[in-house]
N, C-alpha and C positions, 0 to 999 in steps of 0.2 A: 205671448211676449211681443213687444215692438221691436219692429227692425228696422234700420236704416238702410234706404235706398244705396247699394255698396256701390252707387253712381255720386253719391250726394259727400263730398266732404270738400276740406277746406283746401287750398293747392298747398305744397309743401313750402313756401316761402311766408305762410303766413302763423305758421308756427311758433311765433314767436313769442308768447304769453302763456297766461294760464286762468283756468278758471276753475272755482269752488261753487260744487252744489251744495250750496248751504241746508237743502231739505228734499229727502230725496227717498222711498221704498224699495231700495234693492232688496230688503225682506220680505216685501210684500210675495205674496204665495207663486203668482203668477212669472216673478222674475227671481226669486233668489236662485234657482236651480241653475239658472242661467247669468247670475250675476256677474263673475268675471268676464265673460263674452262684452254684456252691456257696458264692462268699466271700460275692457278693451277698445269699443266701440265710440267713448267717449272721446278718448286720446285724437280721433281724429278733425274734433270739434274744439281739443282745449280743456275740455272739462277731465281734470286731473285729478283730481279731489273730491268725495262728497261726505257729505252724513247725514247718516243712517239713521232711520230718525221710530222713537216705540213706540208703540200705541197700545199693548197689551201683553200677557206673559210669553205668547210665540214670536209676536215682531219684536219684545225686546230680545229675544233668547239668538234669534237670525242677525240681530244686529249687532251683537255681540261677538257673534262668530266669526262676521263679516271681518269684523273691526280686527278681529284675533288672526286672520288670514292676508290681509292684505294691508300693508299701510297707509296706502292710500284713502283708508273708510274709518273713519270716526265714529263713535255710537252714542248715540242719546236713548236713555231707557225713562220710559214714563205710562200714564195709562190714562188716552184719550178719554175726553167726556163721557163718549159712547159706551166705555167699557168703564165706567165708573164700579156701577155694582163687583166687577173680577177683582178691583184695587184689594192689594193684601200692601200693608207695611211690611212686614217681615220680607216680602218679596223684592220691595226696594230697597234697602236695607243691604241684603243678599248681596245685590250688585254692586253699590257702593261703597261699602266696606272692601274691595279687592282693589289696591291698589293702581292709578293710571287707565282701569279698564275702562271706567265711561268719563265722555266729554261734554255731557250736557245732561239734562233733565227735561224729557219730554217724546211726542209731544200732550202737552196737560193744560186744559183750559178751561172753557163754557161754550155748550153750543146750546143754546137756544131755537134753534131752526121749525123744528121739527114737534118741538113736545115745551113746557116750562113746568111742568109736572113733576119733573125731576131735582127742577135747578139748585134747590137746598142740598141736597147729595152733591151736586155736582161741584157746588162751591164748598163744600168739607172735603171732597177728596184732593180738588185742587190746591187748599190751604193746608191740605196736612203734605200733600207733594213739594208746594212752594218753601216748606217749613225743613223740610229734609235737604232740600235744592239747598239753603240759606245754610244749615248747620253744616255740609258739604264742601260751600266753596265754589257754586260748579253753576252756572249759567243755567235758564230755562227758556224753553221754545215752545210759544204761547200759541194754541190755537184758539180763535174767540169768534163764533159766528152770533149775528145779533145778541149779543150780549157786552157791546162795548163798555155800558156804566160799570155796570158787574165786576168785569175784566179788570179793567185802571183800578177801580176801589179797593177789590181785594191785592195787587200788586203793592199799591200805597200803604195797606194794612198791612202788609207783611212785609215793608220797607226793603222790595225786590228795584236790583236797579241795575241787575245785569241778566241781560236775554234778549232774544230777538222775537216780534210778531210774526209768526210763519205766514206764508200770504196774505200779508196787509193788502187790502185792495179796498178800503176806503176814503175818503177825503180828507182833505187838508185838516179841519177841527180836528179828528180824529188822530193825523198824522204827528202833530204837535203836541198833541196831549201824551202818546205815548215817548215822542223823543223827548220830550220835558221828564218823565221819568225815570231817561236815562238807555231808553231801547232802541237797538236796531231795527229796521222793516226789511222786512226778504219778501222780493217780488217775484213774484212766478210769475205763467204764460195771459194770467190773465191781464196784463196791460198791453198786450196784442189784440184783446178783446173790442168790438167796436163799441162797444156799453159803458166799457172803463173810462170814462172822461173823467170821472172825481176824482177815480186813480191816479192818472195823468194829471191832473193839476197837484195833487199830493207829492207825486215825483219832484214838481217843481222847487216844492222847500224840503225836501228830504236834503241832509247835507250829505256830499258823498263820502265818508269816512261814516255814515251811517247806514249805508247801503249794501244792501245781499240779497241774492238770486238765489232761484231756486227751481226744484221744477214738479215736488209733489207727485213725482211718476207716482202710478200711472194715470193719475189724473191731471186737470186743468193744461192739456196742450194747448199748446199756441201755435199762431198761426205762424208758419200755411200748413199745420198738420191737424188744425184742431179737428173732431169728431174721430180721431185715430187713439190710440192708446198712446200715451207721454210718454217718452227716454229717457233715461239721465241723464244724455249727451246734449238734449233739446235748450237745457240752461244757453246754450249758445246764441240761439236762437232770439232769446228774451233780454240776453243782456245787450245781443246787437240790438234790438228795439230802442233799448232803453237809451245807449250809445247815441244813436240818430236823433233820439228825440231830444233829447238835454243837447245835441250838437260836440260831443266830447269826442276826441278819437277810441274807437273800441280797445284800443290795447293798452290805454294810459286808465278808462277803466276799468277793466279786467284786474288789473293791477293795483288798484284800490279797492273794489268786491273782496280780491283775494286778502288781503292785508288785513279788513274788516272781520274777515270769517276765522280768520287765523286769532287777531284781540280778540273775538268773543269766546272762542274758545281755551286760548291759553291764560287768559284774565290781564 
């Protein structure tokens, strides 16, 4: 589990905001056990809110529990690319039939990286997810790695127009094409990244009332922590980047991330 240097936090007068990890694994294996500690831990960053985000029947099952435990954690239940073959409808179904219990769908996309051997599976599980998402009611949290055509066309096809791109980190073409229909972009640690330049220009035309943070614990830290294990509390970290780089004051954006995170969830 990551810990926070208990030297490292913010002085008490700067308390004075709040922030929402829009995408965050407190289920993930290595921190749920630990989770309340890391929410705790958060509070001293700001980051007051997060959700929980599923990638399969154990991380929906922990993010669920989370959300049942604490009010402060949201759950989004779905079943990443990766775990395409575990997809059961009945499974999803299960959770979304129980009233107020999930706030999202996800997270469920295309990943392309690694294999394309798959990707006919991949885009039937994802359109039969997007299809439940739609009959729902209930926002979905896109993950799409090189498979951006893919990604837009099947959203277009299934006339989705409420969700956010979890770690959008690529350029402007791309950034525009998904706010034209109708999404959020949530930026993790990697626009601290020194590579991210397309990212960074993309930032430029994201409009802020389309903007959300995130931190993908325990992946994608940002700097000055990156090759560490990612916090949930780290979202602070990323949002100040982002603050300085656009020249906004951090607490008048804080303030808008959270209001964003809040519309995409409550509709």
């Amino acid at each position: 589990m990551s810990k926070i240097d208990p030297k490292l936090r913010l002085p008490p007068n700067n308390h004075n905001y709040q922030i929402f990890n829009s995408h965050c694994h407190l289920n993930d294996e290595k921190e749920y056990e630990h989770a309340f500690d890391l929410i705790k831990e958060g509070k001293k960053f700001n980051v007051t809110d997060f959700i929980v985000i599923g990638a399969n029947q154990d991380f929906n099952d922990r993010a669920v529990q989370l959300s049942q435990k604490n009010k402060h954690c949201y759950c989004a239940v779905g079943w990443h690319p990766e775990y395409w073959s575990l997809y059961q409808n009945i499974k999803m179904l299960n959770y979304l039939e129980q009233p107020n219990l999930v706030s999202m769908v996800g997270e469920i996309g295309l990943d392309y990286h690694y294999s394309i051997d798959d990707k006919l599976d991949q885009q039937r599980i994802f359109s039969s997810q997007l299809d439940i998402a739609k009959q729902y009611n209930l926002p979905v949290s896109i993950h799409t790695r090189d498979a951006f055509e893919d990604t837009l066309q099947i959203l277009k096809d299934h006339h989705i127009f409420r969700g956010v791109i979890h770690n959008f980190n690529q350029g402007p073409k791309q950034a525009e094409a998904f706010l034209d229909q109708g999404f959020m972009l949530s930026i993790s640690g990697v626009i601290t990244f020194k590579n991210a330049q397309d990212l960074r220009e993309s930032l430029k035309i994201i409009p802020n009332n389309y903007l959300l943070v995130e931190t993908d614990d325990p992946y994608l830290t940002p700097v000055p922590f990156r090759g560490k294990f990612n916090h949930p509390a780290y979202a602070y970290f990323t949002l100040k980047y982002i603050a300085e780089y656009l020249n906004i004051e951090l607490k008048e954006l804080a303030a808008k991330v959270y209001q964003n995170t809040e519309r995409l969830i409550n509709g």
